[in-house]
PyMOL Python script that loads the backbone (N, CA, C, O; Angstrom):
from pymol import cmd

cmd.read_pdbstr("""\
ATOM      1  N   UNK A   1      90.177 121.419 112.279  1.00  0.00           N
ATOM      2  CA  UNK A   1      90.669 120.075 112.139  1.00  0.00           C
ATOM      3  C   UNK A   1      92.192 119.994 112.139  1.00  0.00           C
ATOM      4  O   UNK A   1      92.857 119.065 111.682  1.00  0.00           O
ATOM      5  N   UNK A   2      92.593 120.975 112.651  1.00  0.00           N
ATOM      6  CA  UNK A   2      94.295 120.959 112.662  1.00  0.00           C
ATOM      7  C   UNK A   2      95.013 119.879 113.634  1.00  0.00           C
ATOM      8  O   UNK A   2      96.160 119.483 113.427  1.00  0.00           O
ATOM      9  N   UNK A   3      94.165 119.425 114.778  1.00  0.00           N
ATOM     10  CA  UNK A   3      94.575 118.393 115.621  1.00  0.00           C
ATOM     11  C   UNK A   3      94.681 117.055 114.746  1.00  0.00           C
ATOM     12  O   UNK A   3      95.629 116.276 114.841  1.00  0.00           O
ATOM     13  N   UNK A   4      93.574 116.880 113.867  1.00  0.00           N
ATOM     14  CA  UNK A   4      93.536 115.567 112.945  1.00  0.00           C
ATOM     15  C   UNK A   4      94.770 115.493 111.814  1.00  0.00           C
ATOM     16  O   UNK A   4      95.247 114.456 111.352  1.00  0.00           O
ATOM     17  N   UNK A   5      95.160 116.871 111.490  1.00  0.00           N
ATOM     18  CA  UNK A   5      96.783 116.745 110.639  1.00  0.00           C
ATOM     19  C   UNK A   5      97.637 116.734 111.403  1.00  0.00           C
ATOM     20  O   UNK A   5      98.659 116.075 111.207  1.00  0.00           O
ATOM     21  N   UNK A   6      97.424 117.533 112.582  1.00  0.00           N
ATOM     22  CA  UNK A   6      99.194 117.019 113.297  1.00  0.00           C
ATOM     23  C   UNK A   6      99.642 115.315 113.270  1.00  0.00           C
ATOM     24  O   UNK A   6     100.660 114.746 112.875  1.00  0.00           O
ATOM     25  N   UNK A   7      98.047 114.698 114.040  1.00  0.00           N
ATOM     26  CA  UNK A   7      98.055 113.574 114.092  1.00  0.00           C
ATOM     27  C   UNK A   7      98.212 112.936 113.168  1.00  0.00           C
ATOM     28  O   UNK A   7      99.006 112.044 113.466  1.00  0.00           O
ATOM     29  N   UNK A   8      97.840 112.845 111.943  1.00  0.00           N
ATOM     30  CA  UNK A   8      98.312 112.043 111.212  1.00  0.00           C
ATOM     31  C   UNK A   8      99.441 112.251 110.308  1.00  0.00           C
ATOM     32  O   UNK A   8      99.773 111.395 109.488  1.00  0.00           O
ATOM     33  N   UNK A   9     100.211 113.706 110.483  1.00  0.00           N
ATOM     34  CA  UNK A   9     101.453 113.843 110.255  1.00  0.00           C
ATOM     35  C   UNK A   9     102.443 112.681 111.230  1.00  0.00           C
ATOM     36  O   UNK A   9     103.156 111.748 110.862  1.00  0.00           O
ATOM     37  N   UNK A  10     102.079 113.278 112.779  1.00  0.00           N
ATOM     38  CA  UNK A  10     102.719 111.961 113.549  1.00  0.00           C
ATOM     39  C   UNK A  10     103.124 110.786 112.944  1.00  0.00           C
ATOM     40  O   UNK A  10     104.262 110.576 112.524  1.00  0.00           O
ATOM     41  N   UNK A  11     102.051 109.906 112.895  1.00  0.00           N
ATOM     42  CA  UNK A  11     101.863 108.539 112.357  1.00  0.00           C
ATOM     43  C   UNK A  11     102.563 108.499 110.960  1.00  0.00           C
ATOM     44  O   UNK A  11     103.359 107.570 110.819  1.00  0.00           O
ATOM     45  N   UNK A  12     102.372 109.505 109.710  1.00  0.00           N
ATOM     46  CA  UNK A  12     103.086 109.292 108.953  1.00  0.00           C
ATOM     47  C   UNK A  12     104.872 109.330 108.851  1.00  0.00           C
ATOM     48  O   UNK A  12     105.699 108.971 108.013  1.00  0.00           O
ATOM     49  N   UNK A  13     104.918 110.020 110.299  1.00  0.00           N
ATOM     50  CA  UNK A  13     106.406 110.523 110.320  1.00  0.00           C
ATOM     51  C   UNK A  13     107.229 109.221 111.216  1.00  0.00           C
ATOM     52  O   UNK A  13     108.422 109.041 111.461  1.00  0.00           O
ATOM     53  N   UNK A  14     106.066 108.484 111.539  1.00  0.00           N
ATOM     54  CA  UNK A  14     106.423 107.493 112.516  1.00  0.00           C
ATOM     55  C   UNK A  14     106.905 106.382 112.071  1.00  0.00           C
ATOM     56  O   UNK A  14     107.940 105.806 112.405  1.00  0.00           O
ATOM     57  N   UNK A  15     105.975 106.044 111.161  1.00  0.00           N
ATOM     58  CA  UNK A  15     106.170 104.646 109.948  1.00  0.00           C
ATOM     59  C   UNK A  15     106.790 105.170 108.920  1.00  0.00           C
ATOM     60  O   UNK A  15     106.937 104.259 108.105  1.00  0.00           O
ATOM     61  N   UNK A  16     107.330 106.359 108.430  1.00  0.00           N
ATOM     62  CA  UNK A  16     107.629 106.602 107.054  1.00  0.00           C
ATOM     63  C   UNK A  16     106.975 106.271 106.210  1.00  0.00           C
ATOM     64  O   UNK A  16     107.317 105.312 105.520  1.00  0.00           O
ATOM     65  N   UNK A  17     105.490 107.138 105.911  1.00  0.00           N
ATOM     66  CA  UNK A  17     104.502 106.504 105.150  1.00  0.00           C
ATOM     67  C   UNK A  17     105.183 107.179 103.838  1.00  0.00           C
ATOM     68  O   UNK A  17     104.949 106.670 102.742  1.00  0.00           O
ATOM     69  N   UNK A  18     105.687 107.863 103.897  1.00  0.00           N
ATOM     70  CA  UNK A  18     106.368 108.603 102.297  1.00  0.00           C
ATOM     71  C   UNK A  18     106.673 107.361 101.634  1.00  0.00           C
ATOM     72  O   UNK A  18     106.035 106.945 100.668  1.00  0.00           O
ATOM     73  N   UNK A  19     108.134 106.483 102.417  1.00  0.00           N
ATOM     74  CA  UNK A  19     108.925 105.623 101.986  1.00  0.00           C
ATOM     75  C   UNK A  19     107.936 104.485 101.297  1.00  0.00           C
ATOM     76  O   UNK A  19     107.906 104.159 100.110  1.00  0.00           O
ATOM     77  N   UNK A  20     106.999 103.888 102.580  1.00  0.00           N
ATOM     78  CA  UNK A  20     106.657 102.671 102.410  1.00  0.00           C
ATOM     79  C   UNK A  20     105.395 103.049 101.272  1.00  0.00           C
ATOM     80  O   UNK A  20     105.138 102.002 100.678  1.00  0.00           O
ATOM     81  N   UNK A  21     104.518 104.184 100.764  1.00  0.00           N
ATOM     82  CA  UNK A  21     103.594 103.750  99.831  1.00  0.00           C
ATOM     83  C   UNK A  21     104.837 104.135  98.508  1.00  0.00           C
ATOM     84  O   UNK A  21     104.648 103.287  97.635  1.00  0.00           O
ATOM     85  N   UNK A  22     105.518 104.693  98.256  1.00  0.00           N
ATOM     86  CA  UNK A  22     106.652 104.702  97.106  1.00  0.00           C
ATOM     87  C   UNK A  22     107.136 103.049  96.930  1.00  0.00           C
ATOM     88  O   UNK A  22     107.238 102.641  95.773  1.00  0.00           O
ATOM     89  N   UNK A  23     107.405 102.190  97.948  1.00  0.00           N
ATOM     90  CA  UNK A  23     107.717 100.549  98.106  1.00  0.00           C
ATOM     91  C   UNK A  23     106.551  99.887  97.620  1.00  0.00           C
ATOM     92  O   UNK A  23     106.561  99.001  96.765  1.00  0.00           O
ATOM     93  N   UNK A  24     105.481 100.376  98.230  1.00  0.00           N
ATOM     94  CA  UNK A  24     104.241  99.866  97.535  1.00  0.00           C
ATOM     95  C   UNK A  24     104.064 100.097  95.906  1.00  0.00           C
ATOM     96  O   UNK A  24     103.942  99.242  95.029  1.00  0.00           O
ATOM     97  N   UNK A  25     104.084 101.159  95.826  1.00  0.00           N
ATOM     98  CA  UNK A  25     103.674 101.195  93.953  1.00  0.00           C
ATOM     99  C   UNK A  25     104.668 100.852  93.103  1.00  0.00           C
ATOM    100  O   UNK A  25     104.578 100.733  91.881  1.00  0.00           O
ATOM    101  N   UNK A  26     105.995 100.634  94.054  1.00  0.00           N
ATOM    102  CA  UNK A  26     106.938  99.957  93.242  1.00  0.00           C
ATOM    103  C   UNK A  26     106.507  98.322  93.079  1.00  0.00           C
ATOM    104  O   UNK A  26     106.186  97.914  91.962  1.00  0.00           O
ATOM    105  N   UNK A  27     106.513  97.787  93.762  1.00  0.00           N
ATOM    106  CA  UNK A  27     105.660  96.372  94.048  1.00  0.00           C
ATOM    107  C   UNK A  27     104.556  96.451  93.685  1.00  0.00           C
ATOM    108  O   UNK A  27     104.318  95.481  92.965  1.00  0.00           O
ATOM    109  N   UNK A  28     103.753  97.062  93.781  1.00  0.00           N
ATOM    110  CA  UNK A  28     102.547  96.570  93.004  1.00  0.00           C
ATOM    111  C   UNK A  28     102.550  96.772  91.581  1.00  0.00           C
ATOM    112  O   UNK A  28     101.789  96.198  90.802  1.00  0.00           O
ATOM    113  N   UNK A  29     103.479  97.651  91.254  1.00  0.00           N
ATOM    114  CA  UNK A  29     103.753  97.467  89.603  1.00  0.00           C
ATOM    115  C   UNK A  29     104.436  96.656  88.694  1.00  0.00           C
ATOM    116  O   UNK A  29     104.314  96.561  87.473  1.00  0.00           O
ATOM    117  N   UNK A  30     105.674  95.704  90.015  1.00  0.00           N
ATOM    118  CA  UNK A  30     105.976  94.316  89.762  1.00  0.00           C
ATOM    119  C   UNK A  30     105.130  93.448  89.975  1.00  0.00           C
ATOM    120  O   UNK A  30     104.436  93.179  88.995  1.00  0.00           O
ATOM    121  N   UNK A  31     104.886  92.815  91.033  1.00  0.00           N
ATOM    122  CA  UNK A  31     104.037  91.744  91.414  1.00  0.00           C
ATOM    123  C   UNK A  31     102.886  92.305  91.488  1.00  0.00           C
ATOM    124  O   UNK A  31     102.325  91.260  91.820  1.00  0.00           O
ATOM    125  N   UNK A  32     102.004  93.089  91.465  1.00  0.00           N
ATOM    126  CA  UNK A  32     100.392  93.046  91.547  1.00  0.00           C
ATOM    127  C   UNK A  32     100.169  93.232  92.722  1.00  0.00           C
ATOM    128  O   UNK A  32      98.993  93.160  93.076  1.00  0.00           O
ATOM    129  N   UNK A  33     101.141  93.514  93.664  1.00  0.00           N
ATOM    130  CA  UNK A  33     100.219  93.613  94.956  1.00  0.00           C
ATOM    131  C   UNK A  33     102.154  93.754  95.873  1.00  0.00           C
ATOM    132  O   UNK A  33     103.351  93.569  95.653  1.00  0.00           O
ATOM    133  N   UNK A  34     101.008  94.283  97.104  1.00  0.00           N
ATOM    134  CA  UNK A  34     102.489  94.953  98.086  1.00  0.00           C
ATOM    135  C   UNK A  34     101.456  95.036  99.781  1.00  0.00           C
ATOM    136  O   UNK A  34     100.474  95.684 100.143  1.00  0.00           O
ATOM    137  N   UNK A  35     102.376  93.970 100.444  1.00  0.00           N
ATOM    138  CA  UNK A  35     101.969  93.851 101.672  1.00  0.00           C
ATOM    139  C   UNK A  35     103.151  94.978 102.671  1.00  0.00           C
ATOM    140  O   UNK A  35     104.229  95.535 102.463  1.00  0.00           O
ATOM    141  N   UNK A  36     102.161  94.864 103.805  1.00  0.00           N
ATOM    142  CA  UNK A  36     103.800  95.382 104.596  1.00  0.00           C
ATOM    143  C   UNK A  36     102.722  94.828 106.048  1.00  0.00           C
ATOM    144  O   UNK A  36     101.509  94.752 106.244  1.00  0.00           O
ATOM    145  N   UNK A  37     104.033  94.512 106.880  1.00  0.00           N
ATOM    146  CA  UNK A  37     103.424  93.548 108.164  1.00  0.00           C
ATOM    147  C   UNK A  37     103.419  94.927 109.146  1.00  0.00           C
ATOM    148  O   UNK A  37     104.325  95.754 109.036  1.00  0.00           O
ATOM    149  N   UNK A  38     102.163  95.119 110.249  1.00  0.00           N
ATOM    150  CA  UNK A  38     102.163  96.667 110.871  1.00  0.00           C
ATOM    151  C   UNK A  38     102.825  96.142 112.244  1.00  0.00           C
ATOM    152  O   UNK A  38     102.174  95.247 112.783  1.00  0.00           O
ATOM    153  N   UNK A  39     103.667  96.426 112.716  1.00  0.00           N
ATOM    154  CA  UNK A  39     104.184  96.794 114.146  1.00  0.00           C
ATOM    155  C   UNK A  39     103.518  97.565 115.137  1.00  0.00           C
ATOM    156  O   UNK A  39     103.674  98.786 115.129  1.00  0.00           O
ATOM    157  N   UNK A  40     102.869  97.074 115.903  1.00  0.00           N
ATOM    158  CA  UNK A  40     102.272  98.400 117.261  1.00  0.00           C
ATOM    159  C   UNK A  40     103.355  98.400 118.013  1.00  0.00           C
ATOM    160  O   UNK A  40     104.242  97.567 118.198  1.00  0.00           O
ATOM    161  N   UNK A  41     103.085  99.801 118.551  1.00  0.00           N
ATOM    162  CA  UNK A  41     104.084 100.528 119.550  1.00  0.00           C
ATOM    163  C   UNK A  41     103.057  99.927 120.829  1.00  0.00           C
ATOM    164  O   UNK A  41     101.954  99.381 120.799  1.00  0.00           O
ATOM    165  N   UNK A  42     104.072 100.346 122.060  1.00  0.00           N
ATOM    166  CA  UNK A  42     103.269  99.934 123.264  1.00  0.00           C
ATOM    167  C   UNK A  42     101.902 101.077 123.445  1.00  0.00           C
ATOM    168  O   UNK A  42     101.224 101.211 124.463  1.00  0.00           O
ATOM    169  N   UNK A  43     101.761 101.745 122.286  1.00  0.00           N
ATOM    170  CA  UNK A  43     100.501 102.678 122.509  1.00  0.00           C
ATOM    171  C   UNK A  43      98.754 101.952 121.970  1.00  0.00           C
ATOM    172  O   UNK A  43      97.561 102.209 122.131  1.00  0.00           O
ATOM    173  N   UNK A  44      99.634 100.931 121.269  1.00  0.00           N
ATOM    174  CA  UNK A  44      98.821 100.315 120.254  1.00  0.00           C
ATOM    175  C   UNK A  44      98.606 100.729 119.673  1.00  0.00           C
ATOM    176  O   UNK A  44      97.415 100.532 119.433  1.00  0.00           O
ATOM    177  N   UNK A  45      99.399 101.943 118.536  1.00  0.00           N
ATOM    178  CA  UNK A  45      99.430 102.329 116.862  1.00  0.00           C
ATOM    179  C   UNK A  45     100.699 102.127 116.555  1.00  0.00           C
ATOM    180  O   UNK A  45     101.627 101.979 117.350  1.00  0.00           O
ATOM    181  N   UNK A  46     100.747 102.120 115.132  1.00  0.00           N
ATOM    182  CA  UNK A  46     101.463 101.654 114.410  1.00  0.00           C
ATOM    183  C   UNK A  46     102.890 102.031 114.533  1.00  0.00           C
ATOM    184  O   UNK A  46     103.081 103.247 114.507  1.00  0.00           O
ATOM    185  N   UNK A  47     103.625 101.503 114.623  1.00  0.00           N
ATOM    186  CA  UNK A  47     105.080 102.045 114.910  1.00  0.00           C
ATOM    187  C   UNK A  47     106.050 101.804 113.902  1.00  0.00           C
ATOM    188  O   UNK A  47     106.992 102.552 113.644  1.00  0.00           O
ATOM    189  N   UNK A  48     105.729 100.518 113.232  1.00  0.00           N
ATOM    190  CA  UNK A  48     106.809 100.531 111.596  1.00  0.00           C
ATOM    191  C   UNK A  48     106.142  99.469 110.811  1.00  0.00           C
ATOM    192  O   UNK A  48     105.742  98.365 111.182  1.00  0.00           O
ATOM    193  N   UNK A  49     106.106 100.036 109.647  1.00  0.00           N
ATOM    194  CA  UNK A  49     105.449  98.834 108.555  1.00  0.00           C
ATOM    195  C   UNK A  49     106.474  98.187 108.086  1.00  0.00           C
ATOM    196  O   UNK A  49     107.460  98.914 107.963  1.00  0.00           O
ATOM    197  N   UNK A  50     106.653  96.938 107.728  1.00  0.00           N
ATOM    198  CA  UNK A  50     107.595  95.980 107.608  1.00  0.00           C
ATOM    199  C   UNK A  50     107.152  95.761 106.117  1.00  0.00           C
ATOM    200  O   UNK A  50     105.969  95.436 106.011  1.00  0.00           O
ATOM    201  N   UNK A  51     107.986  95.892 104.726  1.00  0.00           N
ATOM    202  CA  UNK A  51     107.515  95.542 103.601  1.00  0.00           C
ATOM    203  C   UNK A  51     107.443  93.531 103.621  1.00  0.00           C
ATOM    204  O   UNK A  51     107.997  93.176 104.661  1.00  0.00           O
ATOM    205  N   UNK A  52     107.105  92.680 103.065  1.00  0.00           N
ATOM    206  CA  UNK A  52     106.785  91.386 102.712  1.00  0.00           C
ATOM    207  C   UNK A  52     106.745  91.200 101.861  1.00  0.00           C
ATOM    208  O   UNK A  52     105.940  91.765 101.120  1.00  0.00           O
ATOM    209  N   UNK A  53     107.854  90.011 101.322  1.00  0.00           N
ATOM    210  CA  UNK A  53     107.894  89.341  99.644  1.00  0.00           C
ATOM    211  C   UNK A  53     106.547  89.374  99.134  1.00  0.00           C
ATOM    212  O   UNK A  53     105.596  88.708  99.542  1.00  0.00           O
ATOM    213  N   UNK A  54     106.560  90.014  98.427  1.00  0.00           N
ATOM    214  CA  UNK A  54     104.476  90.398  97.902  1.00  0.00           C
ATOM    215  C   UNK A  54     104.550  89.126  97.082  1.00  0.00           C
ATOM    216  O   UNK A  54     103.349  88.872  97.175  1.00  0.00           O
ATOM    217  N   UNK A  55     104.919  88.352  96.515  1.00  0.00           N
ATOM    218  CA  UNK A  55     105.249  87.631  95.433  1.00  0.00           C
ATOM    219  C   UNK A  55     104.785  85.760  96.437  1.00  0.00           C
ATOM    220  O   UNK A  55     104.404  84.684  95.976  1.00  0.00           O
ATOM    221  N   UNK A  56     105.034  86.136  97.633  1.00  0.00           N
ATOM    222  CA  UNK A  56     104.636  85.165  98.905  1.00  0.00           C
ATOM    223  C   UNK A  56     103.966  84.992  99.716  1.00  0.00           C
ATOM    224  O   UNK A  56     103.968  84.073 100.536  1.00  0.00           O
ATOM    225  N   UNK A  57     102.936  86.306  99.552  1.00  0.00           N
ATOM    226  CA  UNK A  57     101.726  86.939 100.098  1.00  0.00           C
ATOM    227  C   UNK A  57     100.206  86.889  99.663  1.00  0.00           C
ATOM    228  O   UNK A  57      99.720  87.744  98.922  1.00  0.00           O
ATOM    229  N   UNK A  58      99.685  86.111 100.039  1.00  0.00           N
ATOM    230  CA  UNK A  58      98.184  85.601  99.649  1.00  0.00           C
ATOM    231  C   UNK A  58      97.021  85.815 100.636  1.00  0.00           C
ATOM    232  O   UNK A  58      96.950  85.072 101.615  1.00  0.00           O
ATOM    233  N   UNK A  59      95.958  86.934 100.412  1.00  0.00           N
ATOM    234  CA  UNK A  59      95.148  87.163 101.096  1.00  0.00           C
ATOM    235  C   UNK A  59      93.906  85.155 101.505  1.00  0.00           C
ATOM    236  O   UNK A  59      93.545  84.173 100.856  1.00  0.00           O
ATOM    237  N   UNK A  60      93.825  85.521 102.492  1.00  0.00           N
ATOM    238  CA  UNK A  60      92.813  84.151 102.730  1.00  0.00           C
ATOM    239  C   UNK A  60      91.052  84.879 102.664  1.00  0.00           C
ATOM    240  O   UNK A  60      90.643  85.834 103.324  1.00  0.00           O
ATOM    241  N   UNK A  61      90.400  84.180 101.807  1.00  0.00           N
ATOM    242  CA  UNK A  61      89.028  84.928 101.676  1.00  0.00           C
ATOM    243  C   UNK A  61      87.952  83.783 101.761  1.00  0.00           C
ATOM    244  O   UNK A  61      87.924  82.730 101.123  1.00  0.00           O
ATOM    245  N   UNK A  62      87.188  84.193 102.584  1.00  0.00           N
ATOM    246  CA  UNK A  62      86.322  83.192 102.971  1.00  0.00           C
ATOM    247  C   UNK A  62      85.296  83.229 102.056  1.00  0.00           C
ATOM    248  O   UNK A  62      85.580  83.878 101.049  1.00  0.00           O
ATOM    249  N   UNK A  63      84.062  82.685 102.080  1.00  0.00           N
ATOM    250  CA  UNK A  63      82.425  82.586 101.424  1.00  0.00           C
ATOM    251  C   UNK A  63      81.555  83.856 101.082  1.00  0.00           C
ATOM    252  O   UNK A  63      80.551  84.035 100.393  1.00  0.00           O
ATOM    253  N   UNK A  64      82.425  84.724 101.912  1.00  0.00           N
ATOM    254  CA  UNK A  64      81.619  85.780 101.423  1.00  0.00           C
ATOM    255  C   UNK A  64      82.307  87.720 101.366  1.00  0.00           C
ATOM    256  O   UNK A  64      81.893  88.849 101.627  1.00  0.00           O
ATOM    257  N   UNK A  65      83.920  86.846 100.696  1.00  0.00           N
ATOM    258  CA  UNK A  65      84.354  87.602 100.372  1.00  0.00           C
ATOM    259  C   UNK A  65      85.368  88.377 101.450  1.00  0.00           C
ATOM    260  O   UNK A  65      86.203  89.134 100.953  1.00  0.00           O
ATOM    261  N   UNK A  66      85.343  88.254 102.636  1.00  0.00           N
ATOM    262  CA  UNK A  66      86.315  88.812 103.641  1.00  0.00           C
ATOM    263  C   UNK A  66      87.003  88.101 104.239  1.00  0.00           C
ATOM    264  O   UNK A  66      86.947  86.948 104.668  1.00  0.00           O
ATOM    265  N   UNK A  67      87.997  89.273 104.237  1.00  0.00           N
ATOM    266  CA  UNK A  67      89.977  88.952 104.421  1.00  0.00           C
ATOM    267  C   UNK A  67      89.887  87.942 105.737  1.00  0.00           C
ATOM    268  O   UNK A  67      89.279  88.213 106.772  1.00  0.00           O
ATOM    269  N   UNK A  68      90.460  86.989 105.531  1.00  0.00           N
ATOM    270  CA  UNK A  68      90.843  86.097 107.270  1.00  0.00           C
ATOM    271  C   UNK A  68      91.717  86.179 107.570  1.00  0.00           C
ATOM    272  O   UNK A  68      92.051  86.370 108.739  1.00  0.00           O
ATOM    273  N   UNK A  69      92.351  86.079 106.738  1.00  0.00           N
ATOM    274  CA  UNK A  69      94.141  86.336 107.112  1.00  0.00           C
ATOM    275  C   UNK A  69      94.863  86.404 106.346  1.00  0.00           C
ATOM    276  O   UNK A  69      94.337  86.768 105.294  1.00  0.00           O
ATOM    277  N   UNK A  70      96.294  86.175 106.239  1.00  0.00           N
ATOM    278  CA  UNK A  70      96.883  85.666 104.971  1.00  0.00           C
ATOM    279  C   UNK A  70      97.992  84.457 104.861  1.00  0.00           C
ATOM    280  O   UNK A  70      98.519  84.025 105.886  1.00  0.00           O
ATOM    281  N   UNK A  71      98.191  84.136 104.064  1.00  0.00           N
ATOM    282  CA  UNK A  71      99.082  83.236 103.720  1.00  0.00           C
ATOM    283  C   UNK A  71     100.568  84.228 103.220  1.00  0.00           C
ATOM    284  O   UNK A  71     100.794  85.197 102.495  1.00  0.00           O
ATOM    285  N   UNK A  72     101.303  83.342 104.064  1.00  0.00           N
ATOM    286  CA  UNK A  72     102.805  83.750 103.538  1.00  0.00           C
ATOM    287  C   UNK A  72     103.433  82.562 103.948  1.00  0.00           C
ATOM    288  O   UNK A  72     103.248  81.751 104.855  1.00  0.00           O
ATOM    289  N   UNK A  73     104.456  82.729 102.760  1.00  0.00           N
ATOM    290  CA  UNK A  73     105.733  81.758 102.694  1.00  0.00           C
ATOM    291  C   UNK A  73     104.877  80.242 103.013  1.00  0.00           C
ATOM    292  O   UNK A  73     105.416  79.533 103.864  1.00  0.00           O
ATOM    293  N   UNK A  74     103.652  79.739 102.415  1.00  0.00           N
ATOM    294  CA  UNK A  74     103.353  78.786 102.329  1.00  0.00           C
ATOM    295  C   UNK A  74     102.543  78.359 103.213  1.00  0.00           C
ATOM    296  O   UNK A  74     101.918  77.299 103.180  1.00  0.00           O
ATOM    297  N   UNK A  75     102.522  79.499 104.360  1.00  0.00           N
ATOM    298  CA  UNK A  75     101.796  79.291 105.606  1.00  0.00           C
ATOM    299  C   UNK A  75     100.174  80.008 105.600  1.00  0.00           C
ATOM    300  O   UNK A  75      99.844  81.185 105.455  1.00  0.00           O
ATOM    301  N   UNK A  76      99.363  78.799 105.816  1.00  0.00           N
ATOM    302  CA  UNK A  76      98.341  79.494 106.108  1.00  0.00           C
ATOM    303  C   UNK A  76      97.993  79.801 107.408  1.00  0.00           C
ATOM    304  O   UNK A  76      98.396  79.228 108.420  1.00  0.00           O
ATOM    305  N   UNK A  77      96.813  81.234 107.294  1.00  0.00           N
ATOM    306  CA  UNK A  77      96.987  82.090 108.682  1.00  0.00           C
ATOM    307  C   UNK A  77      98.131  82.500 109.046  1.00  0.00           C
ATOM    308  O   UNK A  77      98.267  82.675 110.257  1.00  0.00           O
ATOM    309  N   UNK A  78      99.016  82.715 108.372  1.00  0.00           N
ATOM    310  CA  UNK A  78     100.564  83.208 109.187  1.00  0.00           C
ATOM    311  C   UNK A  78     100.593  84.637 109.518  1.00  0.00           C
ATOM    312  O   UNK A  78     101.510  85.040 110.234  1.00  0.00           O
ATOM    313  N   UNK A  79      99.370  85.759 108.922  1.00  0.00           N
ATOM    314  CA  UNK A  79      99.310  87.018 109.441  1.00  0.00           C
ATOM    315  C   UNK A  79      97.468  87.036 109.611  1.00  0.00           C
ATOM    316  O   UNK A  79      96.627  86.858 108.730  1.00  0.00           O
ATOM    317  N   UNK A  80      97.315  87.264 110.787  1.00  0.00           N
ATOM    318  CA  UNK A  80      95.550  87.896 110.943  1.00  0.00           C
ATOM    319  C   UNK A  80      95.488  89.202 109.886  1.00  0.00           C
ATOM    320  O   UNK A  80      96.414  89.796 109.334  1.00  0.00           O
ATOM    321  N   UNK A  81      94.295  89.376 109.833  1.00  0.00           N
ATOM    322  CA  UNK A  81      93.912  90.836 108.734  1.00  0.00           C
ATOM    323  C   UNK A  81      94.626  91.958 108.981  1.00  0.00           C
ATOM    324  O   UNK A  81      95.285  92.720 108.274  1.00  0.00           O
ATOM    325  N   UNK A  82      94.261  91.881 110.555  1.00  0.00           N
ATOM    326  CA  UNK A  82      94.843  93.195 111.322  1.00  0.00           C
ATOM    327  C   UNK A  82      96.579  92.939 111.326  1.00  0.00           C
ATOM    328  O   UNK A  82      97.151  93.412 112.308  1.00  0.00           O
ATOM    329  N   UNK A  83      96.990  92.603 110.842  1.00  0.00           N
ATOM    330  CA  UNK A  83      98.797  92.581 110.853  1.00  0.00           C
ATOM    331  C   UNK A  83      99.433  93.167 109.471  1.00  0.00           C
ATOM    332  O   UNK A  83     100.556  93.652 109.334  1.00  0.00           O
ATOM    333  N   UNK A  84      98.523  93.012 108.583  1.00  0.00           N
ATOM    334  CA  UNK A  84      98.858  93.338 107.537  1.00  0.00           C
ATOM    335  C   UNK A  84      98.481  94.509 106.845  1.00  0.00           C
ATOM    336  O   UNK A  84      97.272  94.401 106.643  1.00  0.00           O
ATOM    337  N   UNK A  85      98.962  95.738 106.305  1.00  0.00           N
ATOM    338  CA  UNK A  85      98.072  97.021 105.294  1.00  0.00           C
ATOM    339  C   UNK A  85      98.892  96.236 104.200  1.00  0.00           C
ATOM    340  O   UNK A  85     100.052  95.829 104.141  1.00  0.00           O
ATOM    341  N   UNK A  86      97.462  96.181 103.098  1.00  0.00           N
ATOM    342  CA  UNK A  86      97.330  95.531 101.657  1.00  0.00           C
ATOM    343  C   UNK A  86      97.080  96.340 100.528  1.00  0.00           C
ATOM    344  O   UNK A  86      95.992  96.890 100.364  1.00  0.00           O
ATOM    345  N   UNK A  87      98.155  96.460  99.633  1.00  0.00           N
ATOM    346  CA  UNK A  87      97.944  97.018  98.345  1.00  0.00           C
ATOM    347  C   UNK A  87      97.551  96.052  97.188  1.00  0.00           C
ATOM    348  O   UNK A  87      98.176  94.993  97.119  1.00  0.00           O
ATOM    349  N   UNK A  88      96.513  96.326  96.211  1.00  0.00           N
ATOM    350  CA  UNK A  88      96.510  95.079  94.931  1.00  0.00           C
ATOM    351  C   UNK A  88      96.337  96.697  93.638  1.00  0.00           C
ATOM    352  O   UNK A  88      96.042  97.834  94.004  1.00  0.00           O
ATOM    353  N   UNK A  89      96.561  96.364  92.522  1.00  0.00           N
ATOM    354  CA  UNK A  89      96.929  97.296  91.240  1.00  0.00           C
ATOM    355  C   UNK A  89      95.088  96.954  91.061  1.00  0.00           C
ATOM    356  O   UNK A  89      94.542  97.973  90.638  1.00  0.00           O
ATOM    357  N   UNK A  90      94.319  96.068  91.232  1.00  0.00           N
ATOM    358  CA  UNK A  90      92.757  95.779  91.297  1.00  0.00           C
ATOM    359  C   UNK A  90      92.284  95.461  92.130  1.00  0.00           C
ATOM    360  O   UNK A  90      92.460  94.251  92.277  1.00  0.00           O
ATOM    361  N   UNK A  91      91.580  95.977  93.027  1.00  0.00           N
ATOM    362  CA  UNK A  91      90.437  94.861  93.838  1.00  0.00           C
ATOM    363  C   UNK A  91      90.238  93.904  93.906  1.00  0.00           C
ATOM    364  O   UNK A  91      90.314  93.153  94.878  1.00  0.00           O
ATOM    365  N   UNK A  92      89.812  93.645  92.459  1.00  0.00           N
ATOM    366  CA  UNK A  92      90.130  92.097  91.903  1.00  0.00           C
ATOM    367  C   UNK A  92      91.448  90.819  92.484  1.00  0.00           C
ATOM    368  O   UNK A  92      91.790  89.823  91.846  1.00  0.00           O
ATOM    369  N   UNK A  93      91.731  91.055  93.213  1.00  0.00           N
ATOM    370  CA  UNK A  93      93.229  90.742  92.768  1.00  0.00           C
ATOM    371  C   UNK A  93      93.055  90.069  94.247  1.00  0.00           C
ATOM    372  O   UNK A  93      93.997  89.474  94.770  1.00  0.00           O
TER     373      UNK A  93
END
""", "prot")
cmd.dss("prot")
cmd.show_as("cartoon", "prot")
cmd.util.cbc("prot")
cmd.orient("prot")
């Protein structure tokens, strides 16, 4: 399985996943929760996670519990599911 760590060394080295889950548990230990908006490369993977005022960031949940989108800065639908990787300190949340 050494092809599956290079690869996801890649990707982590790509987005700076070090940086951005350290941004995350910093934020989610303020506000309860830590968005970051995903960027595709022209490969269609991820090329940079963008952190988001978590504090302005509201998952949209329909009838039976799954993500539609989210709300930011007052806007609903302003990110599809797929735009966003979502941290909450609960599930709950």
């Amino acid at each position: 399985y050494g092809f599956v760590k290079e690869r996801v060394d890649e990707f982590n080295k790509r987005v700076n996943m070090d940086l951005v889950l350290f941004v995350a548990q910093v934020k989610r230990s303020i506000y309860g929760k830590a968005g970051f908006e995903v960027v595709l490369g022209e490969d269609e993977f991820p090329k940079r996670l963008i952190p988001l005022q978590s504090d302005k960031l509201k998952p949209n949940i329909n009838e039976v519990w799954e993500v539609t989108g989210y709300r930011y800065q007052g806007r609903d639908g302003f990110y599809s599911p797929e735009e966003v990787l979502y941290f909450v300190n609960l599930p709950l949340d």
